[in-house]
Every structure is written in structure tokens, then in C-alpha cells.
C-alpha positions as CSV (number, residue, x, y, z in Angstrom):
1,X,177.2,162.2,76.8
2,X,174.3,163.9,76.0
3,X,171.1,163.2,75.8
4,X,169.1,161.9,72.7
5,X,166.7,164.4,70.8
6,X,163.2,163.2,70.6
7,X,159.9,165.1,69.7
8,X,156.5,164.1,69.3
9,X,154.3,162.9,66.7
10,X,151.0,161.6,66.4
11,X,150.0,158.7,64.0
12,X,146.7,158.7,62.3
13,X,145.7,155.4,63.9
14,X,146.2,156.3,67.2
15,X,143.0,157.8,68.5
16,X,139.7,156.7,70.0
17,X,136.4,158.4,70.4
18,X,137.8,161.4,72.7
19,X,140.8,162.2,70.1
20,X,144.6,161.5,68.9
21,X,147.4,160.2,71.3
22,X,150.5,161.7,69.9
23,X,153.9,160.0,70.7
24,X,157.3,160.8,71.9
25,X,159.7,160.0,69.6
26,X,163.8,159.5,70.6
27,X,166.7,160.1,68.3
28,X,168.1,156.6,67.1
29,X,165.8,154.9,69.1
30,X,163.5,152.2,67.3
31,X,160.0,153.0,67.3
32,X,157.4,155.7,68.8
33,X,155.9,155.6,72.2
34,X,152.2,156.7,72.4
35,X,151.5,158.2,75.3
36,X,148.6,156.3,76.4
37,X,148.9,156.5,80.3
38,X,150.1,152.9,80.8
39,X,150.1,153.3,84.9
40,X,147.2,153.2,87.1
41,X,145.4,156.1,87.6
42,X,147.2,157.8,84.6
43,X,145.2,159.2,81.4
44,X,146.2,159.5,77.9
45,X,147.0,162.2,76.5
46,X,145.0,163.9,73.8
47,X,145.8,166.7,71.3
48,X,143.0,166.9,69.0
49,X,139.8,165.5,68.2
50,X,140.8,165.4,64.2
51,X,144.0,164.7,62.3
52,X,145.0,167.9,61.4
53,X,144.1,169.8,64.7
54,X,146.2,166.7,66.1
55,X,149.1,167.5,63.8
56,X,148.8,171.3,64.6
57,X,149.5,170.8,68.3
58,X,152.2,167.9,68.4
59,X,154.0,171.0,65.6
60,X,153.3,173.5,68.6
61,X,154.9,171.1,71.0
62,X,157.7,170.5,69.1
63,X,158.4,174.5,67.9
64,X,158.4,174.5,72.0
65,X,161.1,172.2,72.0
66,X,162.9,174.5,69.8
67,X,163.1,171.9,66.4
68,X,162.6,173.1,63.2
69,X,160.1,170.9,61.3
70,X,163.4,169.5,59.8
71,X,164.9,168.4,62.9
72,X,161.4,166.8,63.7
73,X,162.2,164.8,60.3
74,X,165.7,164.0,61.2
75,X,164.7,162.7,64.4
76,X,161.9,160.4,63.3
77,X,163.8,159.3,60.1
78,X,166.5,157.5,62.6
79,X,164.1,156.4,64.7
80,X,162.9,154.0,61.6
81,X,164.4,150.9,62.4
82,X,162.8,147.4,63.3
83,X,160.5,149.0,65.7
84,X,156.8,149.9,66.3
85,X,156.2,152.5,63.3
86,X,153.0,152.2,60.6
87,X,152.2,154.4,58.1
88,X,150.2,157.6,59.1
């Protein structure tokens, strides 16, 4: 069995005064995951002190990845079940 697909996004409500936290998103997998640096001693992550500069490098990160900015839709769209999504 292989592994899900995931890629990152980043959610116009999740950023603070230093920038965006984008997310890792997993194929058929409810929700997003900002990665915030929930352990001790860990930092979030930051792409980008506005929206669109945000939005730039989470498409750079997931061109990396080798997904199409159709994949990337694909992905999130069955990730849109019951869990932790908002609008943004």
C-alpha cells in the first residue's frame, strides 16, 4: 500500500506577528495540520510575512513535490470532510 499524497497549504488565518504557518495537507485525510511546532523546543514554521508571498512559497514547496496545482486541488478537495478546515 502506498502512501497518501499530501501537500501544503497555508490558510489566511493562520499567521501571527512574524508571518503565515502553512499546513500539510494528506490525501483523504480530514482536515489540515498547521505546522506550528507543537513539541518543546520546536518553532513554527513560516513562509511569508503576507498572504500572497505565503501562497507563493507553499506553490514552490509543492512544484518541489512534483504536484501540479491540480493535484494540489485534488488533494485538498478529499481532504474536506468533517475536519479542521475554514475558509481562507
Amino acid at each position: 500500500m502506498s502512501a497518501p499524497r499530501f501537500c501544503y497549504y497555508v490558510s489566511i488565518h493562520e499567521h501571527d506577528e512574524k508571518g503565515y504557518v502553512p499546513s500539510v495537507v494528506y490525501e483523504d485525510q480530514d482536515g489540515h495540520f498547521p505546522l506550528r511546532g507543537n513539541q518543546p523546543f520546536q518553532q513554527p514554521w513560516y513562509v511569508g510575512t503576507s498572504y500572497s508571498e505565503a501562497r507563493a512559497v507553499v506553490a514552490k514547496f509543492n512544484e518541489e513535490l512534483g504536484l501540479s496545482p491540480i493535484d494540489v486541488i485534488e488533494i485538498i478537495a478529499a481532504s474536506m470532510g468533517k475536519g479542521n478546515w475554514e475558509e481562507g
